[in-house]
Backbone as a printed PyTorch tensor [residue, N CA C, xyz], in Angstrom:
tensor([[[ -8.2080,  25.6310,   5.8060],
         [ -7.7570,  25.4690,   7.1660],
         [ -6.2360,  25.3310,   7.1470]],

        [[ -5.4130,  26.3210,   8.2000],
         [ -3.5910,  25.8760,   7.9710],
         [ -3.9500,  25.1120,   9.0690]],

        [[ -2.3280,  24.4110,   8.7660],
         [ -1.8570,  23.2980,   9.0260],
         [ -1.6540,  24.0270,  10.2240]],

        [[ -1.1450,  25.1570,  11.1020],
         [ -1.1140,  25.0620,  12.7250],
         [ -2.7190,  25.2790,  13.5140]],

        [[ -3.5030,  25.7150,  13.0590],
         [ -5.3250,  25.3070,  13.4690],
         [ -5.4660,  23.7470,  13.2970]],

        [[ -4.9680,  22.9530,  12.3460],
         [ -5.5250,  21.6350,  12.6400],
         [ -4.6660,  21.1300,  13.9370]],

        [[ -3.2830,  21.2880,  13.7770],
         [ -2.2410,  20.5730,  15.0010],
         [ -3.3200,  21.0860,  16.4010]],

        [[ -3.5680,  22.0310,  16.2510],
         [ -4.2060,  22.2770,  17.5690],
         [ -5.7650,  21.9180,  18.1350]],

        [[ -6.0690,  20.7440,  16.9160],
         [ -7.3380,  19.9280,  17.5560],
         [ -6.8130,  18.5730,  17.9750]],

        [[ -7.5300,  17.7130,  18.7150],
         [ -7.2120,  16.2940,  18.9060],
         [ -7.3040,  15.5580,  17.9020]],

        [[ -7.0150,  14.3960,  17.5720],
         [ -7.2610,  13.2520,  16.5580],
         [ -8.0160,  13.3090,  15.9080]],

        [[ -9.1990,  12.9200,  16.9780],
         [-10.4180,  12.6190,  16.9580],
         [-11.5300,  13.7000,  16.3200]],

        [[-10.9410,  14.4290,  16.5020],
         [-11.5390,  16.0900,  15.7550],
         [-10.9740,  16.0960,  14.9080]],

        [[-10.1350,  15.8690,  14.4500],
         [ -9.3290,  16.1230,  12.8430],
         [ -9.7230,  14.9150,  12.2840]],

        [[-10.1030,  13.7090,  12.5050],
         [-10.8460,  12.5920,  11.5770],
         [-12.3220,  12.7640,  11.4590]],

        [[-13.0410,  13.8510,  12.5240],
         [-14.3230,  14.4490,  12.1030],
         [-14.1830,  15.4060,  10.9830]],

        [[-13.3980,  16.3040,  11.0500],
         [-13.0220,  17.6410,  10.0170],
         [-12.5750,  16.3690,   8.5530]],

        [[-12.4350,  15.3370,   8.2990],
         [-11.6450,  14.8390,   7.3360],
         [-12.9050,  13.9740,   6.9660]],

        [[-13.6800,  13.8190,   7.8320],
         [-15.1050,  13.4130,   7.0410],
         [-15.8030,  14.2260,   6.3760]],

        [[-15.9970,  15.5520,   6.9760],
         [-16.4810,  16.4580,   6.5060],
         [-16.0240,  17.1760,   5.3650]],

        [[-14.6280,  16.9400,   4.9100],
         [-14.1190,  18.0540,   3.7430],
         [-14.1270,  16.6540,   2.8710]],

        [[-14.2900,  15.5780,   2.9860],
         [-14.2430,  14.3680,   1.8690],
         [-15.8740,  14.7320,   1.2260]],

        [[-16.8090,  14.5440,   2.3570],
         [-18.3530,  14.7980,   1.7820],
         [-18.2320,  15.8980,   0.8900]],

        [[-17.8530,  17.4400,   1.2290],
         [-18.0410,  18.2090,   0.8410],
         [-17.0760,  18.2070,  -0.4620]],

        [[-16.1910,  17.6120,  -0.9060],
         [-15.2720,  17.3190,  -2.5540],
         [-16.2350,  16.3060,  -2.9710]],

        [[-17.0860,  15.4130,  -2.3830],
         [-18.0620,  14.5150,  -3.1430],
         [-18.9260,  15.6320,  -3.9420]],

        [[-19.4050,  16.3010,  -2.7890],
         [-20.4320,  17.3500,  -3.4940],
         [-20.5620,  18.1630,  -4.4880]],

        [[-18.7170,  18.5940,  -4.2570],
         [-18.6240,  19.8310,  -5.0990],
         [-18.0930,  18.8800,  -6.7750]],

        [[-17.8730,  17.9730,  -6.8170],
         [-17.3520,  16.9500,  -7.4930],
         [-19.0450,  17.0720,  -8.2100]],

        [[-19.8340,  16.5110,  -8.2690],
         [-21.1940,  16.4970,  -8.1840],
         [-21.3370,  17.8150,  -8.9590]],

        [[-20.9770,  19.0800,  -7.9830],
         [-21.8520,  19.9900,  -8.4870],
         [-21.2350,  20.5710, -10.0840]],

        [[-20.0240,  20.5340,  -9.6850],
         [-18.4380,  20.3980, -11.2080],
         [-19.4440,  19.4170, -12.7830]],

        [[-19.9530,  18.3770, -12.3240],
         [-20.2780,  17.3120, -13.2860],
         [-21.6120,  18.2710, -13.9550]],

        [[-22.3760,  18.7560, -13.0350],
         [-23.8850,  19.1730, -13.1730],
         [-23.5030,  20.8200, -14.0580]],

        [[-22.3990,  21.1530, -14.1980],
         [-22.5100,  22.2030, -14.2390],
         [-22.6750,  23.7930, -13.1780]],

        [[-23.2440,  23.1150, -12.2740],
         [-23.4000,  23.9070, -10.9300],
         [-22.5020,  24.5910, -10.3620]],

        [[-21.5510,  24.2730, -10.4760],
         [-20.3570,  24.7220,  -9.6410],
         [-19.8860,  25.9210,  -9.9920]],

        [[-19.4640,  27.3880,  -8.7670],
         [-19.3800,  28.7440, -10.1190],
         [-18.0390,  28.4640,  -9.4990]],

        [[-17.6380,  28.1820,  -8.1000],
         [-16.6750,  28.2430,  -7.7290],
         [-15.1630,  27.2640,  -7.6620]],

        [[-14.6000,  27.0940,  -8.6250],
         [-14.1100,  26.1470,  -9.1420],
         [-12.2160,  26.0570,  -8.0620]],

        [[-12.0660,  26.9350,  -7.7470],
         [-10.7280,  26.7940,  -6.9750],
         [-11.0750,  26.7560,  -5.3840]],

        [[-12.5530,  25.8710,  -5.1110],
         [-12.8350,  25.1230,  -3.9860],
         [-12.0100,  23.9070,  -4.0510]],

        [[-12.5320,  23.2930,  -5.3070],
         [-11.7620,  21.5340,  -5.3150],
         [-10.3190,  21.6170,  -4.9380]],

        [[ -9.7790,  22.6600,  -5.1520],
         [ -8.5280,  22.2920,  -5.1340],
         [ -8.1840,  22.6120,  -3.5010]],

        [[ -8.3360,  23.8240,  -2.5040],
         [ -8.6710,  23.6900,  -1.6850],
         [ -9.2600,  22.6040,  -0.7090]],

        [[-10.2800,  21.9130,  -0.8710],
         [-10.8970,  21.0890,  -0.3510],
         [ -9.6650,  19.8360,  -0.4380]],

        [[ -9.5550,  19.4490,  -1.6630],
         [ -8.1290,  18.4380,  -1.8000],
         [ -6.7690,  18.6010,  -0.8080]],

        [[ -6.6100,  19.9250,  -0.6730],
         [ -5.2850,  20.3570,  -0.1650],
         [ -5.3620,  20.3340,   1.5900]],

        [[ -7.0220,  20.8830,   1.8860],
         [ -7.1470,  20.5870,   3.3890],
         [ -7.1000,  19.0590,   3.5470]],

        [[ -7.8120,  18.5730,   2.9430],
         [ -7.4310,  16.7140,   3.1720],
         [ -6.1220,  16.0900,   3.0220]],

        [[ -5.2060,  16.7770,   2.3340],
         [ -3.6510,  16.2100,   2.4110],
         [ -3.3150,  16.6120,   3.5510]],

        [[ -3.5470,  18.0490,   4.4440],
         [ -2.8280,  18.8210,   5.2680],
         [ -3.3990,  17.6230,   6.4720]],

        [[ -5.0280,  17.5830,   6.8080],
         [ -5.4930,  16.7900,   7.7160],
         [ -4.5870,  14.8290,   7.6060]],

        [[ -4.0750,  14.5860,   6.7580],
         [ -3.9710,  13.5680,   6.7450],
         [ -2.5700,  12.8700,   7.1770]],

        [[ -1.9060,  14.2970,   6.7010],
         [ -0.4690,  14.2770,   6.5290],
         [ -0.0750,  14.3700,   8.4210]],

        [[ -0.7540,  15.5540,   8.9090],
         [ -0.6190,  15.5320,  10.3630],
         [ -0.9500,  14.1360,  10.9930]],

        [[ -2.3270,  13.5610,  10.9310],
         [ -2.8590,  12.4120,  11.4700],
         [ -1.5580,  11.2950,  11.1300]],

        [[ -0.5810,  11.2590,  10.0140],
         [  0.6530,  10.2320,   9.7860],
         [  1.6250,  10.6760,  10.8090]],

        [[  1.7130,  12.1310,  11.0980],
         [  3.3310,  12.7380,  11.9010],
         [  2.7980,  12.0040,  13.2080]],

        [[  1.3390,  11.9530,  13.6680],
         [  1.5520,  11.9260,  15.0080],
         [  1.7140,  10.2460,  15.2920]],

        [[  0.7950,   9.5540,  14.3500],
         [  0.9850,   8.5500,  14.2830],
         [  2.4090,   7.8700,  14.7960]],

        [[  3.4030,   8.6170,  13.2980],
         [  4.7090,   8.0200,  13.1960],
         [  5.4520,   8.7430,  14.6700]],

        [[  5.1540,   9.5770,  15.3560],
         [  5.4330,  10.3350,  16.5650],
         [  5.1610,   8.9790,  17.8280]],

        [[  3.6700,   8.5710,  17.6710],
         [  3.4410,   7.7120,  18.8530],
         [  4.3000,   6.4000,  18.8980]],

        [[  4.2380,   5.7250,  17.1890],
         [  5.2530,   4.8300,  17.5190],
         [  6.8220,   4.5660,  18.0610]],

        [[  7.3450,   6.0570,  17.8300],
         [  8.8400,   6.6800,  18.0500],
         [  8.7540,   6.1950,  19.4780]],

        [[  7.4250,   6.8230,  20.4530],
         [  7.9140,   6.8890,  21.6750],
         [  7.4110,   5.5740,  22.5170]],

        [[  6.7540,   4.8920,  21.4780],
         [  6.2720,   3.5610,  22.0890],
         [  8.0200,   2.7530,  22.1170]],

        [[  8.6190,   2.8340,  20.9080],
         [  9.9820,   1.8530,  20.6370],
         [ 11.2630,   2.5670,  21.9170]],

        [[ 10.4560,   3.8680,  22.3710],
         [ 11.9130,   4.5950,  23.0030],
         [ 12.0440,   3.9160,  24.2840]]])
């Protein structure tokens, strides 16, 4: 997922999407251990959408407090 598709959900939808790609690195984490896994440059992906989701959820954050102090 890029980083301008997530800006363009609400919060609240991007802390659903950030549940969902954590489960799914549990899994694939899981499937890595078992052997299972064919597709191995998911994890890193999956890792990188959770920095991108997280990193936005801090800008707006640090955004709301800007305009709370203005």
């Amino acid at each position: 997922m890029k980083a301008a598709e997530i800006r363009k959900l609400e919060s609240h939808e991007i802390q659903a999407k950030l549940e969902e790609a954590r489960e799914e690195l549990m899994n694939l984490r899981f499937q890595q251990v078992t052997g299972q896994l064919t597709d191995t440059s998911r994890l890193r992906q999956v890792r990188r959408d959770i920095a991108r989701m997280l990193t936005i959820l801090r800008e707006r954050e640090l955004q709301a407090e800007e305009e709370g102090e203005a």
